[in-house]
C-alpha positions, 0 to 999 in steps of 0.5 A: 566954413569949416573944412571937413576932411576927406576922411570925415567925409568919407565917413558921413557918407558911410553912415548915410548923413544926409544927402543935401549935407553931402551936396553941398561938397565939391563934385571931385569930393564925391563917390558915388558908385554904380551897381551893376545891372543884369546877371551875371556876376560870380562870388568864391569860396570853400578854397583849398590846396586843389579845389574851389567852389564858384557861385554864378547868378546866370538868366534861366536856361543860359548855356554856360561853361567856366574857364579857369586859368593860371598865367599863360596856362590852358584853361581848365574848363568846368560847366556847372552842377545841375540847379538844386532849386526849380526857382532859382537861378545860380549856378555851383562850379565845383574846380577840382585838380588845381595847383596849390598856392596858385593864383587863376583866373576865373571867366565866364562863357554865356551861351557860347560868348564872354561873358561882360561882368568882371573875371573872378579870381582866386588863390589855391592854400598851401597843401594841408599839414605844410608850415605855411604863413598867411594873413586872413581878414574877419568880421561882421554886421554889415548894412545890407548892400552897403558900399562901404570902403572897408570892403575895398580896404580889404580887398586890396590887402589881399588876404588868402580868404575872408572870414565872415562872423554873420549879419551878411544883411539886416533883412531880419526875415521871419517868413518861410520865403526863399525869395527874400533870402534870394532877394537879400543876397542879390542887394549884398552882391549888388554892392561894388565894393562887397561884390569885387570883394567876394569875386576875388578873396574866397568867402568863408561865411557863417551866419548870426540872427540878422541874416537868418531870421530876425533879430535874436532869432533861434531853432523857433524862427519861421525861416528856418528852412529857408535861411537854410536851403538858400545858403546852401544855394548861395554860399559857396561852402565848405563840406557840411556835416549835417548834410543837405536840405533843412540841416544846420551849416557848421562846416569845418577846412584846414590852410597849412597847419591851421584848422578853422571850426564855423559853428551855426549858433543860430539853428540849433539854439535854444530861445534866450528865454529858456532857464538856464541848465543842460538843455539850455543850448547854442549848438543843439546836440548833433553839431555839439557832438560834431564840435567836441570831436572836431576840436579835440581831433584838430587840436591834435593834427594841427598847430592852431585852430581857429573856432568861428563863434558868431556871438561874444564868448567872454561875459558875465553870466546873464539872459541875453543872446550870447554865449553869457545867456548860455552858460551852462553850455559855455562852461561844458565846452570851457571843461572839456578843452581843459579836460583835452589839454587843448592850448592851441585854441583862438576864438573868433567872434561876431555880433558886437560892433566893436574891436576887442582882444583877450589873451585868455585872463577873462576867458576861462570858465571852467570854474578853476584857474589855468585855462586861457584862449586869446579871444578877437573881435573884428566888428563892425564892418560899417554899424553903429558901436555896441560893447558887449561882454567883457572885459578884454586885456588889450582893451576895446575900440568903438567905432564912430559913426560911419567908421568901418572895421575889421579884424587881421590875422597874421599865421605866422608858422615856420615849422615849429610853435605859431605866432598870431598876430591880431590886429583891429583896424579901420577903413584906413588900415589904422590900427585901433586894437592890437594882440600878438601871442604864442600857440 
C-alpha cells in the first residue's frame, strides 16, 4: 500500500476526506482536537501603544473582574463595560494606561474564583510616529469552525496582530436574526486552533459576503442590521467612525509609522447587478468620503499605509462582486491617490482563494500611466482554490486541496523609507509567492 505522508494526510483531513479513509491510518497518525465546552473563553484586539480591547463570553449575571499582568508586575485589574445587548452574554474590558511593546497576560476571575479557560495574552504596539519593524499575518475565508493547522502556524509566528480580510464563517445568513450570528461566532471561537489564535494575537477583523449575509450579499441584505449589532458586540474593534447600532464597521489605527485603513465593502455597496456609473458603489457615500480623507491624511503622517480591501482590486472591468464589477468607483478612488501624490499605499485584499502579488504593473486605473500600488493576496485560510482578477507580477499559487494559506508582512522601518516584504505561505511556513519593494 502506498505510504501517505504526514504532510498529505494532514491535508486530507483539512479538507474533510472522509472519515472511514482517515481510519484506516495508525491511531499516533491522528489528530483529533477537542473543543472546549461552557463559557467562558476571551479573544483580543484593537491593540495599541496603551490600550486593548478584550471580549469574555461569561454565564448571565456572573460577577467578573479581568487581571492583566506584565511578568512579575501588579496586576492591572479592569471589570467590564455594562452589556450593549439584553441577550447576549459577552462582556467588553476596555485596558487602557498599558506600557508600550509590552507583553501581559490577561486572567479571568468568575464570581469571585480563577477562571479554568486558558489566560489571554497580549502585546501592546510601539508609540505611533516611532520607527518600529514588525511582522503581521492576513487573510480570509475559513470554513466555519475550522480546526485547521494554519491558524496554529500562525500563531507560533507570532505576529503583532492578525489581520482578517472576512469570510470569518460561511453561515451565508439571510435573516435578521442576532442569534445566528451569535451562533456563528461561538463555533469559530469553539475551534482550538482559531480560539488560542485570537486569545493570543490581537484581531483586527473586517468582514466579506459569507459572514455578513449570503453569498454576494449587499446594503439589500435582510441581516443587515444584525450582522451589524452582532459585531459590534463580538469584535474586538477599533473606534468606528459611523458610530453605533445600524452603521457600517470601517475603522482605521496606526503601529509605528504604519497606518491601516479596514473598509466595510459589503454594507454600503450597491447590488452587483446595478449598471455600471457614479452610483454604482462599494463604499456608499459616507464611508467613501471618510475613506478619501483618511487616506490622503495618513499618506501624509505616515510611511506606509495598508488599505484592508476585502474583495480583488486588480481585474478586467466586468459584473461580478469585485472591485472589476465596480469600476467607475475603482477608477475614482485610482485618480484621486494619483491626484494626491499618494506613493506609499499597499492594497490588502480578500475573497479569493488564492496567494498572489503585484507590484503595481496591473493596478493602475486611472486611465493614464504612472500610478503603482503593489497589491497582496493571503487567501485562503483552509478553502478550496478560486483565481480572480489578474494578472499579478510575482505570479499566483492555488491551494491544493486541504492546503492552507496566508499571507506574511515584514514592515521593516529604520527611521528613513520602509521595506515591505510579502510573503505566501502554506500551513508548513512554505513559501509559494514572494514580493519585497520599497515605499
Amino acid at each position: 500500500m502506498k505510504r501517505i505522508s504526514r504532510r498529505d494526510f494532514a491535508r486530507m483531513g483539512a479538507a474533510g476526506i472522509g472519515t472511514a479513509a482517515l481510519r484506516s491510518f495508525a491511531a499516533e497518525e491522528m489528530h483529533m482536537p477537542e473543543k472546549p465546552t461552557g463559557v467562558p473563553t476571551m479573544w483580543i484586539g484593537a491593540v495599541t501603544h496603551d490600550s486593548g480591547v478584550l471580549k469574555a463570553k461569561l454565564p448571565p449575571r456572573a460577577e467578573a473582574r479581568l487581571l492583566v499582568a506584565a511578568h512579575d508586575a501588579e496586576p492591572f485589574i479592569f471589570t467590564p463595560e455594562p452589556l450593549v445587548e439584553k441577550s447576549g452574554t459577552v462582556r467588553t474590558f476596555r485596558l487602557r494606561g498599558l506600557a508600550a511593546l509590552t507583553r501581559y497576560t490577561c486572567t479571568l476571575e468568575v464570581n469571585g474564583k480563577p477562571s479554568s479557560h486558558p489566560p489571554a495574552s497580549l502585546r501592546t504596539f510601539p508609540t505611533q510616529g516611532n520607527a518600529t519593524s514588525f511582522g503581521f499575518a492576513f487573510g480570509s475565508c475559513a470554513r466555519t469552525g475550522s480546526e485547521h493547522p494554519i491558524f496554529e502556524t500562525i500563531r507560533k509566528r507570532d505576529p503583532a496582530f492578525f489581520l482578517h480580510l472576512g469570510d470569518l464563517h460561511y453561515v451565508n445568513i439571510s435573516r435578521n436574526e442576532p442569534h445566528f450570528f451569535r451562533a456563528a461566532w461561538d463555533t469559530v471561537l469553539a475551534s482550538t486552533t482559531q480560539g488560542a489564535l485570537y486569545r493570543t494575537v490581537p484581531l483586527a477583523y473586517i468582514w466579506d459576503d459569507h459572514d455578513f449575509g449570503p453569498n454576494d450579499s449587499d446594503a439589500r441584505t435582510p441581516s443587515r442590521t444584525a450582522a451589524r449589532h452582532v459585531y459590534r458586540e463580538y469584535a474586538p474593534h477599533y473606534p468606528l467612525p459611523a458610530g453605533d447600532g445600524d452603521a457600517a464597521i470601517y475603522q482605521a489605527f496606526s503601529i509605528g509609522r504604519a497606518r491601516f485603513i479596514l473598509t466595510d465593502l459589503r454594507s454600503e455597496r450597491s447590488a452587483k447587478s446595478t449598471r455600471d456609473g457614479a452610483a454604482k458603489t462599494m463604499l456608499g457615500a459616507a464611508q467613501k468620503e471618510w475613506f478619501k480623507r483618511e487616506l490622503a491624511a495618513a499618506a501624509r503622517s505616515h510611511a506606509v499605509v495598508f488599505w484592508a480591501s476585502s474583495v480583488p482590486w486588480i481585474g478586467a472591468a466586468d459584473h461580478g462582486d469585485a472591485w472589476s464589477g465596480y469600476a467607475d468607483e475603482r477608477r475614482e478612488i485610482a485618480a484621486f491617490i494619483a491626484q494626491n501624490g499618494i506613493r506609499n499605499l499597499v492594497i490588502l485584499c480578500g475573497d479569493a482563494h488564492m496567494l498572489a502579488a503585484d507590484d503595481g504593473r496591473n493596478s493602475d486605473y486611472t486611465g493614464v500611466r504612472g500610478l503603482r500600488l503593489p497589491v497582496l493576496h493571503g487567501s485562503p485560510f483552509d478553502q478550496g482554490a478560486s483565481l480572480k482578477g489578474g494578472p499579478y507580477s510575482h505570479g499566483v499559487h492555488l491551494p491544493e486541496p486541504g492546503e492552507g494559506c496566508f499571507g506574511w508582512v515584514n514592515v521593516l522601518d529604520e527611521g528613513g523609507g520602509v521595506r515591505i516584504e510579502f510573503t505566501g505561505c502554506d500551513e508548513f511556513g512554505e513559501v509559494k509567492v514572494r514580493m519585497a519593494f520599497a515605499v
